[in-house]
MARMARTOR-19682 format. One line per 3 residues: for each residue x, y, z of N, C-alpha, C. Coordinates in pm, whole numbers. Layout:
X,Y,Z,X,Y,Z,X,Y,Z; ...
This chain:
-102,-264,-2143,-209,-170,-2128,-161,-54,-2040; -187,60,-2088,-162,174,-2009,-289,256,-1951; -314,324,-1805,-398,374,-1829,-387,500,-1710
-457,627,-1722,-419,737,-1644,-543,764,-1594; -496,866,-1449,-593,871,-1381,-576,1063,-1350; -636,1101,-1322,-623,1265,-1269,-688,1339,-1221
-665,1449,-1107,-736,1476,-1054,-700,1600,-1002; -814,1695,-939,-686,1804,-825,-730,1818,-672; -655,1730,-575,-707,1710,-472,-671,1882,-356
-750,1848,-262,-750,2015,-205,-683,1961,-97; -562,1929,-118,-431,1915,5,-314,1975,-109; -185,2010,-8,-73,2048,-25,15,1938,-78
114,1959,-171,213,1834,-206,263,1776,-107; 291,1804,49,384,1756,124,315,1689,180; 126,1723,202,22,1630,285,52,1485,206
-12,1497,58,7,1369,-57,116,1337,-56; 237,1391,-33,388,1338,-10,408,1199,88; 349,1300,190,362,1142,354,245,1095,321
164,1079,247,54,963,233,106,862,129; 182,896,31,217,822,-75,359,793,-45; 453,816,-46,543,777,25,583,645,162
481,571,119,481,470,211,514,316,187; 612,241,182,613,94,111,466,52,150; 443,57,273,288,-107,272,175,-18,195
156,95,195,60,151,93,78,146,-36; 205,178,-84,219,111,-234,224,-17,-253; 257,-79,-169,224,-219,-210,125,-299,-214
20,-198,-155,-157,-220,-109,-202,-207,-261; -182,-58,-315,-215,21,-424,-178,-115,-562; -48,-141,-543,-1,-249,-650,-97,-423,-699
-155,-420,-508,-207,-526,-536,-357,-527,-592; -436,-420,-559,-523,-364,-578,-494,-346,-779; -422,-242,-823,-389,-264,-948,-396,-393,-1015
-279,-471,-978,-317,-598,-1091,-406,-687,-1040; -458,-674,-923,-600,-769,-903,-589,-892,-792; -481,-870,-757,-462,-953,-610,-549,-895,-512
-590,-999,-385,-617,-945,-295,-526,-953,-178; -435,-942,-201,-311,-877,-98,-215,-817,-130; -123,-679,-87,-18,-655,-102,59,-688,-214
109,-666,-281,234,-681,-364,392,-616,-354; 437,-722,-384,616,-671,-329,564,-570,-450; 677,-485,-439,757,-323,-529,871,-303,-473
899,-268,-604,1053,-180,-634,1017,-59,-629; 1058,67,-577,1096,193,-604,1147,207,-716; 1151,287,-826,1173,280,-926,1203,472,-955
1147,570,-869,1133,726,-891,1150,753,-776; 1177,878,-702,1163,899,-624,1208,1066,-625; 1145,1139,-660,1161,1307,-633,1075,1373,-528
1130,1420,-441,1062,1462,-339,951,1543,-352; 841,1524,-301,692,1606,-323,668,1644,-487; 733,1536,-566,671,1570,-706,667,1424,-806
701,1332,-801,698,1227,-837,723,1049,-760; 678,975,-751,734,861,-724,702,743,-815; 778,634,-850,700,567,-944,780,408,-868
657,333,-883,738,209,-833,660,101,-932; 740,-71,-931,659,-164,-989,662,-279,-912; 613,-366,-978,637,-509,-917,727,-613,-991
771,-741,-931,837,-778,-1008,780,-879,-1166; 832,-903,-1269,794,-981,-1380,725,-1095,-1310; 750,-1166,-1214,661,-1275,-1179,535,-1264,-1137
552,-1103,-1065,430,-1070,-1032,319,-958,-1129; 373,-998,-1252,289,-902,-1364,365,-804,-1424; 471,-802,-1334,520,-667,-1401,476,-529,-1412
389,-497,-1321,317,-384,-1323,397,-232,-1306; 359,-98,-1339,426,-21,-1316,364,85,-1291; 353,149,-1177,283,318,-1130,372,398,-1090
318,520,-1136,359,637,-1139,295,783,-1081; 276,834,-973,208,949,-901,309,1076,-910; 239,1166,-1015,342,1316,-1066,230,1415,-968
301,1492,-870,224,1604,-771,250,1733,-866; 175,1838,-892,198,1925,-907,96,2021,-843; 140,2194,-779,44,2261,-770,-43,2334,-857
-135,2337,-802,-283,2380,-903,-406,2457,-825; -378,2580,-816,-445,2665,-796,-449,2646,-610; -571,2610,-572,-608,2570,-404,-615,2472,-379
-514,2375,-454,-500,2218,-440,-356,2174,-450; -402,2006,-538,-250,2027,-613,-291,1856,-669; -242,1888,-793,-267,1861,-945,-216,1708,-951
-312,1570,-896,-235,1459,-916,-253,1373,-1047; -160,1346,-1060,-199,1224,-1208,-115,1130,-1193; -189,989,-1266,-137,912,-1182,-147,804,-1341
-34,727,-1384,-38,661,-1477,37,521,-1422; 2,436,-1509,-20,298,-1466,28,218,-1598; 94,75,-1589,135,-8,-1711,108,-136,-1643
25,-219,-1739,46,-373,-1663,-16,-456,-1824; 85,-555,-1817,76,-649,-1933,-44,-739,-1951; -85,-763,-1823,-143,-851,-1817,-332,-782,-1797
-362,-663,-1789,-483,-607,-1847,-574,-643,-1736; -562,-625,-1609,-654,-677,-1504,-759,-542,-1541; -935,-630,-1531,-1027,-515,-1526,-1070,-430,-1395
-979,-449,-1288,-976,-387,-1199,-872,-235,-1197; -817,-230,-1291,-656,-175,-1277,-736,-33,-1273; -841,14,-1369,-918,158,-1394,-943,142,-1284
-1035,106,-1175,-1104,162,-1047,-999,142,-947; -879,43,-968,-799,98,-832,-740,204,-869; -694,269,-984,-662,404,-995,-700,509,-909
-900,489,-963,-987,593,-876,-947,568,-727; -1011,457,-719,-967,409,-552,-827,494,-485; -732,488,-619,-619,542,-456,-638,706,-487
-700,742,-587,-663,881,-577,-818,936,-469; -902,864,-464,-987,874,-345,-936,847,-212; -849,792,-214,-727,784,-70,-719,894,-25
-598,917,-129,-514,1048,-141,-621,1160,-87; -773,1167,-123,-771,1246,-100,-906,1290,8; -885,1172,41,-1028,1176,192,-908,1274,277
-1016,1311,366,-996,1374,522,-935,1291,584; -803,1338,632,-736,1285,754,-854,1253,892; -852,1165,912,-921,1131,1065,-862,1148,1150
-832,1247,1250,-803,1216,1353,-882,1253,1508; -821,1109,1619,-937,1169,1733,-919,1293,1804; -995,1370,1805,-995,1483,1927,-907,1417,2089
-882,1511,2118,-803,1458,2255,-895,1505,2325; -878,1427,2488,-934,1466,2606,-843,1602,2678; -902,1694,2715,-796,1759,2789,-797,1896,2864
């Protein structure tokens, strides 16, 4: 089963760069995909700086495979995000949404005292 997700979030490629660019977050994202509720090992599998990364898991663990292509788009920048897993978890469509709602909440951070 294949399935794509897309969107155009109002951050810069390099913001979505260091958010996605992270092993324990892709491996959050992976487990979330095929329907675990924890983590999943990944392989790196892509890796182009501020424009693609694609990683999977291993055959024991489903075999799953994602893919996040950055491009800019107007006062944003243009994510799509495609996905492969054999095994057809009905979760795999909403963790899509889910991470590209990551990607694209507001950074939190606290105000300082000072």
């Amino acid at each position: 089963m294949e399935i794509k997700a897309k969107r155009t979030l109002v951050k810069s490629a390099p913001e979505l760069w260091e958010l996605a660019d992270d092993l324990a977050r892709l491996e959050a994202w992976m487990g979330g995909f095929v329907g675990s509720e924890g983590p999943v090992s990944v392989e790196i599998t892509e890796r182009v700086h501020e424009q693609s990364l694609g990683w999977r898991s291993s055959p024991a663990q489903g075999g799953a495979e994602i893919k996040v292509a950055l491009a800019e788009s107007g006062f944003g920048t243009s994510v799509e995000i495609s996905a492969r897993h054999g095994g057809g978890s009905p979760a795999a469509g909403v963790a899509l949404e889910e991470l590209l709602d990551e990607l694209g909440s507001p950074d939190r951070r606290p105000f300082s005292a000072g």
